[in-house]
N, C-alpha and C positions, 0 to 999 in steps of 0.2 A: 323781441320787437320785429314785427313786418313790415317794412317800409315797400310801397308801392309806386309805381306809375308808369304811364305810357313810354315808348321807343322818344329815346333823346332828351330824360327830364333828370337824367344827370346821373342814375342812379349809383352805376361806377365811380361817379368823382366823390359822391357822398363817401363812399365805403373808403377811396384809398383817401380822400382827408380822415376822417374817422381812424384808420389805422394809423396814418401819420402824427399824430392827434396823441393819440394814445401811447407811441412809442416816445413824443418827448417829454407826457408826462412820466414815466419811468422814471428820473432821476429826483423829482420833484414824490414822490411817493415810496420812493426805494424797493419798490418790487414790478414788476412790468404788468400793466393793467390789459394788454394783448393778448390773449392766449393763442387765439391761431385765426386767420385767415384763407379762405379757397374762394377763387374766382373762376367762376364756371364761363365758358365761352366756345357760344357756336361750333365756331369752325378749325377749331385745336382738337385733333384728335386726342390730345392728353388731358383736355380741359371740357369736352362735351358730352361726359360720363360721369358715373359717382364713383369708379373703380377705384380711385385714386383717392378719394376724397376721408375717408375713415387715417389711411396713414400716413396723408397728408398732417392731418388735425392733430395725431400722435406726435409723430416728429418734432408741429411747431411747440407743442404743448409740455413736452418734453423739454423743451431749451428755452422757453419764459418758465418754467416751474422746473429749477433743478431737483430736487426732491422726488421729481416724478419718472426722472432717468432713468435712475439703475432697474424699477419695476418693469418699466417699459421695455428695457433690452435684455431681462429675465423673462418674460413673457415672450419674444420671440426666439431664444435662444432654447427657452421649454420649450417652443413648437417654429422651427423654421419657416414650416410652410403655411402661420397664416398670413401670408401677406395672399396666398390664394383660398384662402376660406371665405364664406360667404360676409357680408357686410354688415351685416347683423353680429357675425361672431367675433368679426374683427373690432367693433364697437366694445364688447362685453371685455376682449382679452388684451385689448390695448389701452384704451383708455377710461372705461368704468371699475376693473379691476385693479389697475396701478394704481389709481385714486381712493380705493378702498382700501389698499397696504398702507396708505397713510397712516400716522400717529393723531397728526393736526389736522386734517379735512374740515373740520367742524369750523375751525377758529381761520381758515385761510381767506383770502381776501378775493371775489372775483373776478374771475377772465372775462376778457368779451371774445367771443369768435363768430367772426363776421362772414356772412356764405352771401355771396354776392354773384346775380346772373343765377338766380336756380330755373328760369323759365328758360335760360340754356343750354340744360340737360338735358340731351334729345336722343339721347342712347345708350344706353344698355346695356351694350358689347364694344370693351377700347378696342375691339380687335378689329373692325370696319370703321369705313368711311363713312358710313349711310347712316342718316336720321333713321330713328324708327320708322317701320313698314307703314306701321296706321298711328294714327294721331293719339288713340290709347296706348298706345308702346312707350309715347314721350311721357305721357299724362303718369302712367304707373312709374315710372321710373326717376319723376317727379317727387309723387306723392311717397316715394320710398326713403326717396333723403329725406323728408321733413319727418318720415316716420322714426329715421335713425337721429334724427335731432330729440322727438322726445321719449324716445327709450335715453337718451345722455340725461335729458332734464328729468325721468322717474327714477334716476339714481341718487339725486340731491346732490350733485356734484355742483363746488364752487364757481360754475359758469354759468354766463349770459349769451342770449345770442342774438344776433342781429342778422336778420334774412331780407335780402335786398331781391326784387322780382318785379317782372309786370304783373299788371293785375287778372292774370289769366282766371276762367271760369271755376277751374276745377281746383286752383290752390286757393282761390277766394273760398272756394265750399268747405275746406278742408280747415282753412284756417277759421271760420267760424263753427266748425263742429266740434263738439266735444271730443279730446279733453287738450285740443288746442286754443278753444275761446277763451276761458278764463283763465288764461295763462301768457296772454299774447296781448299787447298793446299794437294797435295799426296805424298809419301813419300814410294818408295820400298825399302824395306829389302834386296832385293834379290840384286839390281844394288849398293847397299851401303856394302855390305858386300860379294857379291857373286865369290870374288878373290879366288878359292883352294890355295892359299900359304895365308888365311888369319892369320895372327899371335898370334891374340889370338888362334886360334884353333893349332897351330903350337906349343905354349909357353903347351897347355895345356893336348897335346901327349904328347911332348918331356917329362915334369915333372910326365904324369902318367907313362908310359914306363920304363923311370928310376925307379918308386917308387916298378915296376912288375917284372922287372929284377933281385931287393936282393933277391928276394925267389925265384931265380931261381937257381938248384948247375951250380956250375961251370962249371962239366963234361959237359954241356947240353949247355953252352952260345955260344961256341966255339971258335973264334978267334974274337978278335974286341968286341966294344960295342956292347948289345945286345935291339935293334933285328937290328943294321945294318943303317945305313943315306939311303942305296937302298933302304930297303923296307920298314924305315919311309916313305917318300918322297910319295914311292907306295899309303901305306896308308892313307896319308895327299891327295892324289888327288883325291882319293876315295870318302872323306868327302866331297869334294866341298866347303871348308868353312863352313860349316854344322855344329855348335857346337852337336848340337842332335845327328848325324849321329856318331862323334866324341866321344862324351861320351858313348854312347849305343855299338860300337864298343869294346874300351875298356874293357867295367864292363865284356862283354863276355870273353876277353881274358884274365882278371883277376877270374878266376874262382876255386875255393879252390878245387874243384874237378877232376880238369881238365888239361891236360898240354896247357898251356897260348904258347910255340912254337906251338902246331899243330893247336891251335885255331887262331893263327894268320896266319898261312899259308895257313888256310883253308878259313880264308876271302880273303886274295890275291888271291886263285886259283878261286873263285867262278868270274864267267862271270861279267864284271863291265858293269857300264852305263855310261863311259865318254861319248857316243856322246850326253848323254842330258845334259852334263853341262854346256849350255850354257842357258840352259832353266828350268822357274819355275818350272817344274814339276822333275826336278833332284831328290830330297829332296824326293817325295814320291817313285819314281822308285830304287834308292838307299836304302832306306830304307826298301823298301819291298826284296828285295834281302836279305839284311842282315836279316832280319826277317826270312826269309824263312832258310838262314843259322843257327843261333841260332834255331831253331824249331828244324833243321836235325841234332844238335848236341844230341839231347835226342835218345838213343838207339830203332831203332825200338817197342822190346816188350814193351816198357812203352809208346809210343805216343799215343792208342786209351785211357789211364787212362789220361793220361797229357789233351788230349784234352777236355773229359769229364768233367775234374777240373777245366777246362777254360772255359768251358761253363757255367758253374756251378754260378763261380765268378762273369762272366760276366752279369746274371739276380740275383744275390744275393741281397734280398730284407732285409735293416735295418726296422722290425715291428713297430719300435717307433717313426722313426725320428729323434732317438737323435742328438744333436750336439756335444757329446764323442762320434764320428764315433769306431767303431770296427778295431783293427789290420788285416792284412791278415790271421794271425797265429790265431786268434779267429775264422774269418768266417770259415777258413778251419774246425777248432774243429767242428761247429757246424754241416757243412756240413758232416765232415766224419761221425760224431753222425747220423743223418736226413740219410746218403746213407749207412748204416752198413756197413761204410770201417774200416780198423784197424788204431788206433791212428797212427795220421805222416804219412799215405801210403799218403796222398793227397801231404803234403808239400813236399815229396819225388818223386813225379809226376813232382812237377815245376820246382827241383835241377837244371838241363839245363836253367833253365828261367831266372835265376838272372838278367840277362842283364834289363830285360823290365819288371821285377814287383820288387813292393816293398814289404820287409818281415816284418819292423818291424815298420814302421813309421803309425802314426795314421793318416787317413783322408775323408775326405767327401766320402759319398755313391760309393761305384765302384770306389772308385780310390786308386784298387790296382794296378794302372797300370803308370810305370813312367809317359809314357806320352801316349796322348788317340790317337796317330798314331799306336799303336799296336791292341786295341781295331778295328782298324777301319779297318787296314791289316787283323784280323781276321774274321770278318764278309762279308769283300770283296772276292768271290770267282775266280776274275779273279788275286787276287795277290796271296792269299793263296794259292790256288789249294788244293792240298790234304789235306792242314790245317786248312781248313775252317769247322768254328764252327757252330753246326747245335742247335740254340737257339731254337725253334720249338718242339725240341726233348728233348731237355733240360727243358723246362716250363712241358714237357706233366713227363718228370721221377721225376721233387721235386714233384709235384700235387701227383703221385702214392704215393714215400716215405712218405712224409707228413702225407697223409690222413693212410697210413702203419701205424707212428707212434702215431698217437692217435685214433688208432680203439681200446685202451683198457682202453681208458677212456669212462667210463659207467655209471656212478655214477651221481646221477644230485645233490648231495648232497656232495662235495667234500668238506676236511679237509683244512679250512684257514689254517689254522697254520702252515702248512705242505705244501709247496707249492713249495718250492725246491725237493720233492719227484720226481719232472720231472725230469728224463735229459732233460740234454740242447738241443740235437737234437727234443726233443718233444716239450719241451717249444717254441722254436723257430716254429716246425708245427703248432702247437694250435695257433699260430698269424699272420703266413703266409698262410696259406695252400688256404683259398679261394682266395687271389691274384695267385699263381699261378696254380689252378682249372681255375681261369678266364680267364687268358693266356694262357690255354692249347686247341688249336687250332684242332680240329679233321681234319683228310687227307678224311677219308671215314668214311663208313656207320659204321664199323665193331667198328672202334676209338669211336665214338660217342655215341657206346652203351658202351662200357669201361669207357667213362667219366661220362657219368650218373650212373653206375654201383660202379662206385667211390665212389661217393659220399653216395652211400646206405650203404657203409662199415661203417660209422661213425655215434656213438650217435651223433647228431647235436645237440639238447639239452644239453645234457651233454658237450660239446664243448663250448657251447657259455657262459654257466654257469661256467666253469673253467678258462676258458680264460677271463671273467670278476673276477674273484678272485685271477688273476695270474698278477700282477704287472712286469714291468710299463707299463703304460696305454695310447693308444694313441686314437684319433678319427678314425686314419688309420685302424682299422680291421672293425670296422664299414662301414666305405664308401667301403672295395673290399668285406663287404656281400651286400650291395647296389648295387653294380658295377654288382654281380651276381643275382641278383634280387633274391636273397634267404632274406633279409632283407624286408619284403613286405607281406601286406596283400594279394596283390595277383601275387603269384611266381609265375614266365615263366621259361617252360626251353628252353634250349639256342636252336637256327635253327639245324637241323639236317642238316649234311655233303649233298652235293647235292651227290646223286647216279650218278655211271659211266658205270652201269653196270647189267645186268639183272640175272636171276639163282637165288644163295643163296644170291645176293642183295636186293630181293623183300620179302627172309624171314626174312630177315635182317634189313628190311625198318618197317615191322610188328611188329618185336619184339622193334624197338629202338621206334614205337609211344605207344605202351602197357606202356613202363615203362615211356615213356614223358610224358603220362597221370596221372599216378598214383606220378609225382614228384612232383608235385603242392601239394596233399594234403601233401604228408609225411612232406614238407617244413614248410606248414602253422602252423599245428600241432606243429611240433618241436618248431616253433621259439615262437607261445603262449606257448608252455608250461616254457621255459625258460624263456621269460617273468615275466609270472602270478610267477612263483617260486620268482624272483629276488627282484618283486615290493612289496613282501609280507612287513608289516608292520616294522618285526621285520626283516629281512633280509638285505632291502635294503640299508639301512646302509655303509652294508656291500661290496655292489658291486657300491659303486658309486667312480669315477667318470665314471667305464667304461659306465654303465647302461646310463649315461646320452648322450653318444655318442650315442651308438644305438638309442635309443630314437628319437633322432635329426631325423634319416636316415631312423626310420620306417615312420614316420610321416612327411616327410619328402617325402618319399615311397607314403605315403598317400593322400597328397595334389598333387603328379605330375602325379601318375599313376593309381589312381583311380576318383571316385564320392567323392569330399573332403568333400562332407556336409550329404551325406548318410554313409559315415565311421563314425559319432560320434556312429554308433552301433557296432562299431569293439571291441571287447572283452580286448585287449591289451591298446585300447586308450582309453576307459572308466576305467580300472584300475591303468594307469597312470594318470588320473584327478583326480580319489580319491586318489590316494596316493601325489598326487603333494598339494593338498590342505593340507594333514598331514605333508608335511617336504615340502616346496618350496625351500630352502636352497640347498637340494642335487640338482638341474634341474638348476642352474648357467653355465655348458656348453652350453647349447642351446641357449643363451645370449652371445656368444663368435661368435661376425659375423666373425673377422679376420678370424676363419678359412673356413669358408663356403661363401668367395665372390665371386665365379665364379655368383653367382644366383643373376640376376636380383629383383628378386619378395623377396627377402625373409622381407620386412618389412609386405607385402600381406601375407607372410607364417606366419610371427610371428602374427600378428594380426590374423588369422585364428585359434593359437592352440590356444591363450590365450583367444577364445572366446567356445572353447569347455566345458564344462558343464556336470555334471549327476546328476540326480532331485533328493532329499533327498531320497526319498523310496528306489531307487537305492543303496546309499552307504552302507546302511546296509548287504543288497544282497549281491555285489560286495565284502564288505570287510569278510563275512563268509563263502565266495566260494574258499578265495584264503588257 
């Protein structure tokens, strides 16, 4: 089953009722009618790909059908590494195969597994931030989970599935083509729920309205209940049945700051979109309206700081990954730290924003934001208009800040002990700043000697040495110096801006290839010296497990972007073999494939370091140089 409809018509609450639903009948059925669950989302880098999604479905399917276990951990224990094989093969070897060992498949009872949010799966590679490049990047990557849904369904396997999505073009097309039509029941949101006098939405003004009215004085209510059955009614037709539109409404016009009558007459007076309420596209046209109202409720001189906060938010990069996501009220600290603004001037930016962001509740990466239809209003410039957020701009000012604040760390011998001596706006650069150097996109010739100019501002040695001594520790700063090819025997700088233009373009063209030249070596330098420091006998110790990350991505660096068998004379990977021979014990993440499966090759990779070598006469060398 397809179930569809517009941004805000519940479709997550369907699925996680539905699941809950299903787990209490489990005891009333005596076998678990569940079989797996994945919820695809935006702005989770764990959740806005399909990488995940095949052993996801294994796993859960494995632990509602015990019968299917032991196959399932014989199937990767015959082949470790497909948790990195392609999606397709991981389908075949985990769970259409184990279902085939069965004795009973014929006679077993069906699962449902419910893929909720596939409109977003916006990319491709878990190993970036970024949506797909072009709009077909999302669309194929898309169209690939629904394709590994029915290679499960031409296996005759005891499952159902239930696919929760907007009604985008190209899964509509898809799901009416063969040999998804006649096998697929649809189900619109929009024609089940799309009545404006719907009554949930009716029951659920009426009860906030009243609860917005005690704190209103009397002097101010006027005659009658407030605000009026007119200009409820108004407002109820506004919503189109739209619980989203309904609640986002409101939280505006409950605003502690604000008087709730002008905020509601100011949404009545604003131009409506009844003639699309007949039609799906209501829900975003409506919405963008109200968006555009709440934005115009924040006083002119504070909207270029509001905007800049929302940009800001909106590429807010968590260094670790963790799964205790950060509050809004945290990222802001950090941020204001990182843009030397005064404590609270950020939070005090968004006062107007209640409506559409969240202040205090914890959750996954970027979702400071009720819901990701405002995210999406904002980056759109034919709905924003003059509120449209310029990410671009915003990658190229944390990259300055950042690299700003740790140009005064110098030291390539930094105090363990003492390692809260950062602030937090620094601590926070020292573990982002090459991710958003990487994203900082040059316009022209002139930008592009600023971002390599950048980059000269900072000990990098001393960076990468701190930031390995500065807990907690992820593989992520590792892979965005990778990403910049600053992790690498042999550093590229990034293409220069193509010129538009002749004059001081051509002195400008001169001076940005002088220092492209001379960036390679400053790199190489830096990143041996950090190195040979970290790996020393008595040190290392002390910087593992970061060191083990790098490691991974120099060498790693080494096998993809060089001569991999004339590198065992590279200075960094001869001193990581003698030292790997004295503590093998610390070099345990390079052994951690789960996180490096985009890569085909890497049993070729592992089998290539573990054959590296330095000849006796060598170690002694090596170990009284460092």
């Amino acid at each position: 089953m397809w179930v569809h409809g517009p941004a805000g018509y519940g479709k997550t609450a369907v699925a996680q009722t539905m699941s809950e639903r299903m787990e209490v009948q489990q005891h009333v059925l005596n076998f678990n009618p569940l079989g797996a669950t994945f919820f695809f989302w935006r702005t989770s880098p764990e959740r806005n790909n399909p990488s995940r999604l095949v052993i996801t479905l294994a796993y859960q399917l494995a632990i509602a059908i015990p019968d299917l276990q032991p196959h399932v951990e014989k199937a990767v224990k015959r082949n470790p590494m497909i948790v990195s094989k392609t999606l397709e093969i991981q389908v075949t070897k985990l769970i259409a195969e184990p279902f085939s060992a069965l004795d009973n498949v014929g006679e077993m009872p069906h699962r449902l597994v419910i893929i909720d949010g596939l409109d977003e799966c916006i990319n491709s590679d878990p190993t970036t931030q970024f949506e797909g490049e072009y709009p077909e990047d999302q669309e194929r990557t898309q169209l690939r989970v629904l394709s590994l849904i029915h290679t499960l369904y031409s296996h005759n396997l005891p499952l159902s599935f239930l696919i929760l999505s907007r009604p985008e073009a190209w899964i509509k097309r898809y799901m009416d083509s063969e040999p998804f039509r006649s096998i697929t029941e649809t189900v619109d949101l929009y024609e089940i729920e799309g009545d404006p006098h719907n009554s949930d939405v009716e029951i659920f003004m009426r009860a906030e309205l009243e609860r917005i009215s005690r704190n209103i004085p009397e002097h101010q209510m006027g005659k009658g209940k407030w605000p009026g059955e007119r200009r409820l009614q108004r407002l109820l037709r506004r919503t189109g049945g739209h619980m989203l539109y309904a609640a986002t409404a409101l939280r505006h016009i409950d605003n502690p700051y604000d008087d709730p009558e002008r905020r509601l007459q100011d949404i009545l007076d604003t131009p409506s979109t009844n003639s699309l309420t007949q039609s799906t596209q209501f829900t975003a046209a409506a919405l963008h309206v109200l968006y555009r109202q709440i934005m115009l409720s924040c006083p002119p001189p504070h909207r270029p700081l509001m905007l800049e906060v929302l940009e800001e938010i909106l590429i807010f990069m968590d260094p670790t990954n963790r799964t205790n996501k950060a509050t809004l009220h945290t990222a802001l600290q950090v941020l204001e730290s990182v843009s030397g603004r005064a404590p609270g001037e950020a939070m005090r930016a968004l006062r107007c924003l209640h409506a559409v962001i969240r202040h205090q509740e914890i959750g996954s990466q970027n979702s400071f934001f009720i819901h990701s239809s405002f995210p999406e209003f904002l980056v759109n410039p034919q709905a924003a208009l003059e509120f449209t957020v310029d990410l671009r701009g915003a990658h190229r000012r944390l990259a300055y800040k950042c690299l700003q604040c740790i140009t005064s760390i110098n030291s390539i011998a930094p105090s363990y002990s003492a390692q809260d001596d950062l602030a937090i706006g620094a601590r926070y650069a020292l573990k982002t700043w090459p991710h958003y150097w990487y994203c900082w996109d040059p316009m022209d010739e002139a930008e592009y000697i600023n971002r390599l100019n950048a980059l000269r501002t900072i000990d990098l040695s001393a960076c990468i040495i701190r930031d390995s001594s500065v807990g907690p520790h992820s593989y992520r700063y590792a892979r965005w110096l990778y990403d910049c090819r600053i992790l690498s025997p042999n550093p590229l700088t990034p293409a220069a801006a193509d010129q538009r233009s002749t004059g001081n373009d051509a002195r400008q063209g001169t001076n940005a290839a002088q220092i492209a030249a001379a960036l390679p070596t400053y790199l190489k330098s830096s990143v041996e010296r950090a190195f040979l420091y970290m790996l020393h006998p008595s040190r290392v110790q002390t910087f593992t497990p970061a060191i083990s990350f790098l490691l991974f991505y120099y060498l790693w660096s080494c096998w993809s972007h060089g001569d991999k068998w004339a590198l065992q004379t590279d200075r960094i990977v001869k001193t990581w073999v003698v030292s790997r021979t004295k503590a093998p014990h610390l070099y345990q993440p390079l052994n951690s494939k789960s996180l490096f499966t985009p890569w085909q090759e890497y049993n070729e990779f592992m089998a290539w370091v573990a054959s590296l070598s330095v000849s006796e006469e060598e170690v002694d060398t090596i170990l009284s140089s460092l």
